[in-house]
C-alpha positions in Angstrom: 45.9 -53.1 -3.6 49.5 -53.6 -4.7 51.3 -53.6 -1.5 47.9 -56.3 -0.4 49.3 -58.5 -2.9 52.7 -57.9 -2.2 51.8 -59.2 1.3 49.9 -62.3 -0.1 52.9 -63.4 -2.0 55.3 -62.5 1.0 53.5 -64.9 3.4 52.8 -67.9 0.9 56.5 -68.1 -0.1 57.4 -69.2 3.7 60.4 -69.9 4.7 59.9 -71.3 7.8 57.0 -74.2 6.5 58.5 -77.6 5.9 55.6 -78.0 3.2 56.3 -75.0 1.4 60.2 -75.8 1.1 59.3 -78.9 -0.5 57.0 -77.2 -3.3 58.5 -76.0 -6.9 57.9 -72.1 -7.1 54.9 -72.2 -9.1 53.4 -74.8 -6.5 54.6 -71.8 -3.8 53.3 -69.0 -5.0 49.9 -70.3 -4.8 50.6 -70.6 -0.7 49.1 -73.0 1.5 45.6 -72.0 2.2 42.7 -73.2 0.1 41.4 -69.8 -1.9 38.6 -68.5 -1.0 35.5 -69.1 -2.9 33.0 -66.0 -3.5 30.1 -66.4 -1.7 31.5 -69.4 0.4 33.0 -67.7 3.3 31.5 -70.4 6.2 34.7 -71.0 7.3 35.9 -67.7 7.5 37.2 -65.1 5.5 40.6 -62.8 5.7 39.1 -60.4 7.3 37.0 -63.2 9.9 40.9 -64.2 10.6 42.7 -61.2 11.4 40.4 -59.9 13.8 40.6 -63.7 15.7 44.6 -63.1 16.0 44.3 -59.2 17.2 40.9 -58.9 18.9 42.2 -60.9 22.3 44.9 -57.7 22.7 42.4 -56.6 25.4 43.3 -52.9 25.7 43.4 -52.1 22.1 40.0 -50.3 20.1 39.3 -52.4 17.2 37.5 -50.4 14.6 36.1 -52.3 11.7 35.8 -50.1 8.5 32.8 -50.8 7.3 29.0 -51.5 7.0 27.7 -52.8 10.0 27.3 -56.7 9.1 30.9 -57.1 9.2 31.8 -56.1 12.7 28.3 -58.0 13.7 29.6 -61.1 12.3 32.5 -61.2 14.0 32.4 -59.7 17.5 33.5 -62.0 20.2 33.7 -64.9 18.0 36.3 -66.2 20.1 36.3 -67.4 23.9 39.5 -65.6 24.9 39.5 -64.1 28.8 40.8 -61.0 29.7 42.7 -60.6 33.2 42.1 -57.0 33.3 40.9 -54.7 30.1 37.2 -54.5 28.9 37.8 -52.5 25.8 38.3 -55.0 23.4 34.7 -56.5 24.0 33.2 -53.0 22.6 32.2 -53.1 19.2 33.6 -50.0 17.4 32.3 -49.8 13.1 32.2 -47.0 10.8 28.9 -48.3 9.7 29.3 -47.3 6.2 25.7 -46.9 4.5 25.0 -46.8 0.6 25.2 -42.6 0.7 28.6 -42.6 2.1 30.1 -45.6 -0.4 28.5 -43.6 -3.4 29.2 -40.0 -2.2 33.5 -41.1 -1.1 32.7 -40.3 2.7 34.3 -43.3 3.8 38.1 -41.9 4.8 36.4 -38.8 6.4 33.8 -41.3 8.3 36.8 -43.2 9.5 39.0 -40.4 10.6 36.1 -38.9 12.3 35.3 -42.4 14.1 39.1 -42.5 15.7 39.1 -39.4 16.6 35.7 -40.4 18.7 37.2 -43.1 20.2 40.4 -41.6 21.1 38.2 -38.5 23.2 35.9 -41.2 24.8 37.9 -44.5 25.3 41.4 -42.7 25.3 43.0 -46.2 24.2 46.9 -46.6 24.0 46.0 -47.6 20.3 43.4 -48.1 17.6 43.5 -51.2 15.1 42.1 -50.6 11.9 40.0 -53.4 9.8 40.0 -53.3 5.9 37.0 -54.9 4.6 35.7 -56.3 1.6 33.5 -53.2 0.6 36.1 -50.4 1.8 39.0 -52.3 0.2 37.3 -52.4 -4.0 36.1 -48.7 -3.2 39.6 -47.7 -2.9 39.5 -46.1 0.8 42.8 -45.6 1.5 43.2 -46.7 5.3 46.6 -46.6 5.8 46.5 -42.8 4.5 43.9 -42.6 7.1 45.9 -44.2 10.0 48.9 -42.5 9.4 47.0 -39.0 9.4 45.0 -39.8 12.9 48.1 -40.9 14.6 49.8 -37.7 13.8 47.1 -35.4 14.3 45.6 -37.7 17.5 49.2 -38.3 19.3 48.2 -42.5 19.7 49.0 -45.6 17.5 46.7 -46.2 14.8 47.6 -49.5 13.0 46.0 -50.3 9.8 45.1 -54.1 9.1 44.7 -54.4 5.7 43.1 -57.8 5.0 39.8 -57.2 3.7 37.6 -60.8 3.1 38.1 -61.0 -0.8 41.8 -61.4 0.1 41.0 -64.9 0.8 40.6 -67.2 3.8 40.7 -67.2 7.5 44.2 -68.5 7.7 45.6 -65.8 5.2 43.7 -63.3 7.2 46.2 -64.9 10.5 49.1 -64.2 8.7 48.2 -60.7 7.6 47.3 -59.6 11.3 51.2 -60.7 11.9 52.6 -58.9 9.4 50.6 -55.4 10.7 52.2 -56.3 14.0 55.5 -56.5 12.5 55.1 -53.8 10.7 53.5 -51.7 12.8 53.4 -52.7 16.4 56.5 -54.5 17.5 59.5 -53.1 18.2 58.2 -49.4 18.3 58.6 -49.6 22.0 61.4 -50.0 24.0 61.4 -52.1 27.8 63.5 -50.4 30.6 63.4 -53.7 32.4 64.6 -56.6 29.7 65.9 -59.5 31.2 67.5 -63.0 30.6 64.3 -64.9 31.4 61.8 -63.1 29.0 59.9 -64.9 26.2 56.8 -64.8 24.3 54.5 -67.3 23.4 53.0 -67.1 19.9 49.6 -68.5 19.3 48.2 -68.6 22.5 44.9 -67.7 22.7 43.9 -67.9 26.3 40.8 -69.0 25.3 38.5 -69.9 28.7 41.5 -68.4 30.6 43.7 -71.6 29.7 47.0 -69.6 30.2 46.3 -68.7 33.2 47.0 -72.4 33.7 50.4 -72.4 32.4 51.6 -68.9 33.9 51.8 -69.5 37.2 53.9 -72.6 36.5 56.8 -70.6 34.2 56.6 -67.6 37.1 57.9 -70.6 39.7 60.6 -71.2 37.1 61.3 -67.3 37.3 61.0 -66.6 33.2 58.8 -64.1 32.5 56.0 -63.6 29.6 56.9 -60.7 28.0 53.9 -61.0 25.2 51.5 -63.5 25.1 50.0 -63.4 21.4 47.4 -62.4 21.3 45.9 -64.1 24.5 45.2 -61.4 27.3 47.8 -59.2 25.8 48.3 -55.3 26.3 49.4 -53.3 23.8 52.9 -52.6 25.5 53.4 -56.1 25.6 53.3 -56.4 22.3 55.2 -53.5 21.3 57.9 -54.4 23.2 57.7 -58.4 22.5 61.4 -57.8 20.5 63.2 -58.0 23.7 62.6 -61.3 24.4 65.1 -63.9 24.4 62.9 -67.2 23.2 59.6 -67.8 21.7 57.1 -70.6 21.6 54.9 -71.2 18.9 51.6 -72.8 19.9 49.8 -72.4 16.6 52.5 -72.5 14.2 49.2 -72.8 11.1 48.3 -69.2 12.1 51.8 -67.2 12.9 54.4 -69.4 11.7 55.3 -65.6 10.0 55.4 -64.0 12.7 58.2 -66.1 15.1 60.1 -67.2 11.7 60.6 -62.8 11.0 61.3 -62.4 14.7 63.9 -64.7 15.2 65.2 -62.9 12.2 64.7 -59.5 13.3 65.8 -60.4 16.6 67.2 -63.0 16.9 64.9 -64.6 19.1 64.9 -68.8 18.6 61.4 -70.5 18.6 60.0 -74.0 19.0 56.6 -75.2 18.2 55.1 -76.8 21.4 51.7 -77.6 23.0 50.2 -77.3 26.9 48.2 -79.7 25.9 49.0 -83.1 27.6 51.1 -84.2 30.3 54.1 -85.3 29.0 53.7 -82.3 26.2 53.3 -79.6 29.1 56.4 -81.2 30.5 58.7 -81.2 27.3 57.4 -77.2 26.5 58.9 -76.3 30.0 62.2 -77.9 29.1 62.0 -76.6 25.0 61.8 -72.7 27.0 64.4 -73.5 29.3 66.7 -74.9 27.1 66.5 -71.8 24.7 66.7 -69.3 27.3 70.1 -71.0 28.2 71.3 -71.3 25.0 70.5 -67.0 24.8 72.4 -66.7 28.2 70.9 -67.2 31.1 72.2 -69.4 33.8 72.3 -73.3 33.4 70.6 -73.7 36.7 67.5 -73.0 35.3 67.2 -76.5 33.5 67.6 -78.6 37.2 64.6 -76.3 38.4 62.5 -76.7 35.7 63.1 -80.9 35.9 62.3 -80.5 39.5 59.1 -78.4 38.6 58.1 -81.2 36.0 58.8 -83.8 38.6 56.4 -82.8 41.3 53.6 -81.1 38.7 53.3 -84.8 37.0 53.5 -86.7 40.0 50.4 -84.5 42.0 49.0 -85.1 37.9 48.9 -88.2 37.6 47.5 -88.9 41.2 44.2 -87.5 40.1 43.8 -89.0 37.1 44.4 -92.3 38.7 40.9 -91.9 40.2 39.8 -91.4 36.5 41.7 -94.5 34.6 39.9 -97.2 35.5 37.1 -95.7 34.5 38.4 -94.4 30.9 40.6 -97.2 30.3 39.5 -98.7 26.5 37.1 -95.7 26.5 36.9 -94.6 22.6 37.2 -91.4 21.5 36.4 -89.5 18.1 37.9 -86.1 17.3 36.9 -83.9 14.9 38.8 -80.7 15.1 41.7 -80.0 14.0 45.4 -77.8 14.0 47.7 -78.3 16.6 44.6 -80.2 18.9 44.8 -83.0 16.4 47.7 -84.2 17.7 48.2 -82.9 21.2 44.4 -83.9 22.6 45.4 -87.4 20.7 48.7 -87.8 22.7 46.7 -86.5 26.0 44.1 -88.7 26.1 46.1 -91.8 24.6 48.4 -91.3 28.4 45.4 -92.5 30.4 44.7 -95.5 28.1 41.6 -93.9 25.7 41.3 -95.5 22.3 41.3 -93.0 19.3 39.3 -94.1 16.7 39.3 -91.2 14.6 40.8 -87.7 13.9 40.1 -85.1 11.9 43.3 -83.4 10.0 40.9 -80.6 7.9 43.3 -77.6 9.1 46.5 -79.3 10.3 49.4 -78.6 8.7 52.1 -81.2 7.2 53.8 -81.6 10.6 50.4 -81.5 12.2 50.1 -84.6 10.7 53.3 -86.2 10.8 53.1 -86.2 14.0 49.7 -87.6 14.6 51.1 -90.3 12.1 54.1 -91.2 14.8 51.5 -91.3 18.1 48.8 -93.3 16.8 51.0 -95.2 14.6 48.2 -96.0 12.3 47.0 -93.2 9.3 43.8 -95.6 8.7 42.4 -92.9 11.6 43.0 -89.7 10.1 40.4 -88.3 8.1 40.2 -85.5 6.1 37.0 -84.1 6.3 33.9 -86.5 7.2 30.2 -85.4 6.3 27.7 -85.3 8.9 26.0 -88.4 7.8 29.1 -90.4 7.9 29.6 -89.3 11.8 26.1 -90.0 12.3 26.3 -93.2 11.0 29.4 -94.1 13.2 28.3 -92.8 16.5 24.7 -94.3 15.7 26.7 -97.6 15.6 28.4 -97.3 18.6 32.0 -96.8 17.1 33.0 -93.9 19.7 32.0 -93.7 23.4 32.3 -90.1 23.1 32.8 -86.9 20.0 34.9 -83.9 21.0 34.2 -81.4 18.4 33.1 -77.8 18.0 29.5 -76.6 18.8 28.4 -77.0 15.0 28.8 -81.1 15.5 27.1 -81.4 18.4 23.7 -82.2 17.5 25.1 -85.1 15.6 26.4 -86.5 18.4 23.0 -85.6 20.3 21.2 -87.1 17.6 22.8 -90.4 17.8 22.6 -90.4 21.7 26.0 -90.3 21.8 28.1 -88.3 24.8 29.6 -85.1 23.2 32.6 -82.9 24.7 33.3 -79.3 23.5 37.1 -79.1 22.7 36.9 -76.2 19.9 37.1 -72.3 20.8 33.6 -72.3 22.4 34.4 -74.2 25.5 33.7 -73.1 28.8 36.3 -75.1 30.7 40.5 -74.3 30.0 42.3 -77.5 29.3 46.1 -76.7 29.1 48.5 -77.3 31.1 48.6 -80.1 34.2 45.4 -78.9 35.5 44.1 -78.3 32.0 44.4 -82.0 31.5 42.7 -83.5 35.0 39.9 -80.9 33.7 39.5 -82.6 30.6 39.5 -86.3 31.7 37.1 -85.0 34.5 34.8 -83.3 31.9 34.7 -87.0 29.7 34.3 -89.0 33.0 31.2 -86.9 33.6 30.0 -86.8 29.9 30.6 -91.1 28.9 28.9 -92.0 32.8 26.3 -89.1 32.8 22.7 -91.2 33.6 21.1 -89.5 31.0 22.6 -91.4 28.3 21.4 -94.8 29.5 18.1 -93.3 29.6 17.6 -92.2 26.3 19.0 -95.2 24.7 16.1 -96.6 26.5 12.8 -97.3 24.1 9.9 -95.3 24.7 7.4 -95.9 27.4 4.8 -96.5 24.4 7.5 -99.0 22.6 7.4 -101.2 25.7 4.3 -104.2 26.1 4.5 -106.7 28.7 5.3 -110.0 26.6 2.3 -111.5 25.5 0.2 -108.3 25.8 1.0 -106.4 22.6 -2.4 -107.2 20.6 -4.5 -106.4 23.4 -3.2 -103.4 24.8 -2.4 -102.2 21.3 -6.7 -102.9 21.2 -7.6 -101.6 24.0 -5.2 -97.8 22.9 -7.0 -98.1 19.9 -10.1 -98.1 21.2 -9.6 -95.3 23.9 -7.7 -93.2 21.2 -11.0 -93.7 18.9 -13.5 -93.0 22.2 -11.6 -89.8 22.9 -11.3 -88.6 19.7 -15.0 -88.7 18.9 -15.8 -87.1 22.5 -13.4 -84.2 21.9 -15.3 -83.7 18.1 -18.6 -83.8 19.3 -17.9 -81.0 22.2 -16.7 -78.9 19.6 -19.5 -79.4 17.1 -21.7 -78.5 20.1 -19.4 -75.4 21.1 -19.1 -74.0 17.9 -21.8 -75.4 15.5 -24.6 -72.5 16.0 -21.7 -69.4 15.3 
């Protein structure tokens, strides 16, 4: 577990973090995730976290070492879309039982599993998991990896960062140091140009890049990784050849573009696609580095007259939408880089925020959500299901974007409710993204069935003047009925 820890300590003291440069060393060695409490793992674990950042490189077999809970638990637990590759959507475990833990058959069980995957799936590579029960018996899976690789002739990469390491957010950072260590740069392009990039944190989740892609192929740059969003293997091992980066996520691999641009010297920015006028300034960010690494100057006059026409066919379709929105409010409770960016989206067609949540947004996050609402009295924290209850029951918000596990607070309080969290079914980046999303809260906030149930109950409602006597007369059928139905059933049933 030494080299583990090593790796804990390498990513807390980071660089690249505003935050972290601002804390003593003491205050940086204990990093900037919250630990993890035993036994308290709801919002993910290390483990939970690594396979979110690695499982949406679609052509890759991810094999979780060990019993079979842990690869239950997490399978799919992400709406990434794939534009090609299945295998990433098969569950591969070593299901470890009590006999193997006790009788040290774990390494052989796991060398055995990649060498069944490798005959049946023939995978350009096989991603390793380290779990909490493999990592305190002492299975030794990097041993393991480097054995199979040799022996199997493929890429076997071990991702040592088992739950107990701490939370979901360590776990982020761990997955991008396996890649660094293991995955990029171990393959060299034949075709590296001036206009390649990655984009870091991108998760493609409901197909959202697909969005964004077609509008940087018009530009003529080229993706040459996506991370990890509907990403090959190749792609990844050859994302060094880039010449610019965009960090999306900057919470989960601020690591990974910070030792990049060191490696390689490839220059990142944290953006968003989120947004009109954020879509717009990520397209100029890209071209603007890509110039700075070499490639022609002409490339900043297309990408204005890209931004140009996208916003103007943009904002003609959410004209249909304003009038409608306009003073509309909205609560938020979600968090990272959609804390700020869905803020600064809907704030463009003239919502009202009333209230976002900040629980896993970093420092900038924050800052920045500070400058576009220009009020803090907004930001929250964390706020307790009663305490959302109690503001949507009091008609505070028109409508709640949140994650699925909110939801039925919002239902509750008969309140319109939007998925914006990892579950959605609907991709919301880019130009389009962002007439998608208005259209989804148009239909949500006007949706009849809200006016409906606010309604009181057919029961609740007595012509005026009419209460006592209709409220007789049900008492009286109710009574009536009742001693019919009893006295059929002493009848039926009284002689058995």
């Amino acid at each position: 577990m030494t080299s583990l820890s090593a790796k804990i300590q390498d990513v807390f003291d980071e660089p690249a973090c505003e935050t972290n440069r601002g804390k003593n060393a003491k205050a940086r060695k204990q990093g900037c995730s919250k630990p993890l409490t035993p036994g308290a793992a709801a919002g993910g674990c290390a483990f939970d976290g690594a396979k979110i950042v690695l499982q949406p490189i679609t052509d890759v077999a991810h094999l979780v070492h060990a019993p079979l809970a842990c690869e239950g638990n997490s399978w799919d637990n992400r709406g990434a879309a794939s534009s090609g590759p299945t295998l990433w959507r098969t569950s591969f475990t070593t299901d470890l039982t009590e006999l193997d833990i006790v009788m040290g058959q774990g390494e052989r069980k796991l060398f055995r599993a990649i060498r069944e995957i490798k005959d049946t799936y023939t995978p350009p590579a096989v991603f390793v998991y380290s779990t909490c029960v493999t990592a305190l018996i002492g299975d030794d899976i990097e041993a393991v990896c480097k054995r199979a690789a040799e022996k199997f002739g493929l890429a076997v990469v071990p991702i040592n960062a088992p739950g107990l390491a701490g939370s979901k957010n360590l776990g982020n950072k761990l997955a991008a140091e396996a890649l660094l260590d293991h995955v990029i740069g171990t393959v060299e392009p034949d075709d590296a140009g001036p206009y390649d990039i990655n984009i870091l944190g991108e998760f493609n989740l409901s197909g959202e890049f697909w969005l964004v892609k077609p509008l940087l192929d018009r530009l003529g740059i080229r993706v040459r990784a996506c991370i990890p969003g509907d990403a090959r293997y190749i792609d990844v091992a050859s994302a060094h050849r880039a010449r610019a980066a965009m960090l999306v996520c900057s919470s989960a691999l601020i690591n990974l573009a910070r030792k990049m641009e060191g490696r390689w010297d490839i220059p990142f920015f944290e953006g968003s696609f989120y947004g009109i006028t954020d879509t717009s300034e990520a397209l100029r960010n890209i071209a603007e580095l890509l110039v700075r690494k070499g490639a022609d100057a002409e490339i900043l006059d297309r990408t204005e007259t890209l931004i140009a026409e996208q916003e103007a066919i943009a904002w003609k379709k959410l004209e249909a939408y304003r009038r409608r929105l306009q003073g509309k409010r909205v609560l938020l409770n979600t968090g990272g880089v959609k804390s700020w960016s869905v803020v600064h989206a809907l704030m463009e067609i003239g919502m009202e925020i009333v209230g976002t949540s900040v629980k896993k947004s970093t420092v900038e996050d924050k800052e920045r959500i500070k400058r576009i609402l220009k009020d803090e009295n907004h930001m929250f924290e964390q706020m307790a299901a009663r305490d959302l209850y109690a503001m949507l029951s009091k008609h505070k918000a028109d409508i709640m974007l949140s994650g699925g596990r909110t939801q039925f607070i919002a239902l509750k309080a008969k309140t319109p409710w939007l998925d914006i969290n990892q579950e959605r079914q609907h991709p919301y980046a880019g130009y389009d993204g962002m007439v998608e999303l208005v259209r989804q809260i148009d239909l949500a906030i006007h949706n009849p069935i809200w006016g409906q149930v606010r309604e009181p109950a057919p029961w609740d409602r007595q012509p005026a003047g009419q209460d006592d006597l209709a409220s007789t007369k049900n008492g009286t059928a109710t009574v009536n009925a009742f001693n019919e139905f009893a006295g059929a059933t002493a009848h039926r049933f009284g002689d058995r």
